[in-house]
C-alpha positions in Angstrom: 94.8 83.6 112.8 96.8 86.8 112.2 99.6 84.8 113.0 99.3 82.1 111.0 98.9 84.1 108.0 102.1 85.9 109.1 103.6 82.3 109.0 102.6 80.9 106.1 103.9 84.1 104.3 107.1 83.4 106.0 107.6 80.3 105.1 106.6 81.3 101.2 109.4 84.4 101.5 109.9 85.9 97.7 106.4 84.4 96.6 103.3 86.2 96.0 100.6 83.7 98.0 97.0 84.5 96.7 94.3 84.6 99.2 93.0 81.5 98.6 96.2 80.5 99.4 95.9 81.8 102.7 92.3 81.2 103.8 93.3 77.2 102.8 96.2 77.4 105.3 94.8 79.2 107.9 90.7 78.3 107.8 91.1 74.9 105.9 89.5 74.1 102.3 86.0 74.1 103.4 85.9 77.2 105.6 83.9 80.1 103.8 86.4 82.9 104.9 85.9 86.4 102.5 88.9 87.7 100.9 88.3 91.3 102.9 89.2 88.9 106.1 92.3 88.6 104.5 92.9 92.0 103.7 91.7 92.9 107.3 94.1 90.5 109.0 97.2 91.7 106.7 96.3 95.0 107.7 96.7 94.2 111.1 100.1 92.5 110.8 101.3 95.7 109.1 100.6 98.2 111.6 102.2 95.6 114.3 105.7 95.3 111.8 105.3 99.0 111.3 105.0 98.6 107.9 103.9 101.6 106.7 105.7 101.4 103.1 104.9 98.1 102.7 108.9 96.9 102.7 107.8 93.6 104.4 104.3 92.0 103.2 104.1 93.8 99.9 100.6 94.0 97.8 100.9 91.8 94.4 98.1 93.7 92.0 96.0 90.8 91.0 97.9 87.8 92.9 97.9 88.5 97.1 100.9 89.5 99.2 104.2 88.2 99.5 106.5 88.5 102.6 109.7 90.1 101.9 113.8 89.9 103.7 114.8 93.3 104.7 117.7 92.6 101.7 115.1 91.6 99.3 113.2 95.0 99.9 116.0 96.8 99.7 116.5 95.9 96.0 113.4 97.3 95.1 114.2 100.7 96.7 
C-alpha cells in the first residue's frame, strides 16, 4: 500500500492530498483505515527516498502531504 500512496501523490505533484484523500485511493471509500496508518506509511516512504528534510513528500499543517519535483523544492530553499 506504501506504494500506492507514493503513486497517487505522484500523480497529484504540487497538490497537498488530505488523508482522506489517500485512504479513498488506496483502501477504497468504505475501508476504516486511521489517519496514523497514513502517517505510518508516509514515514516509511521517507526513509526509503531518504527524505530526511522533507524536500520530496512535504507535511501541509492541517491539509496532508504533497509530493514535490526536485525543481519545485528547490524554490522553497
Amino acid at each position: 500500500n506504501d506504494i500506492k500512496i507514493l503513486k497517487h501523490l505522484k500523480n497529484q505533484v504540487g497538490t497537498p492530498v488530505s488523508r482522506n484523500q489517500l485512504i479513498d485511493a488506496v483502501w477504497g471509500i468504505d475501508r476504516e483505515t486511521s489517519h496514523r496508518t497514513i502517517d505510518n506509511a508516509i514515514a516509511r516512504l521517507r526513509h526509503l527516498l531518504g527524505d530526511t528534510n522533507e524536500q520530496i513528500i512535504r507535511s501541509v499543517s492541517g491539509v496532508g502531504y504533497v509530493f514535490e519535483t526536485k525543481a519545485q523544492a528547490r524554490e522553497k530553499i
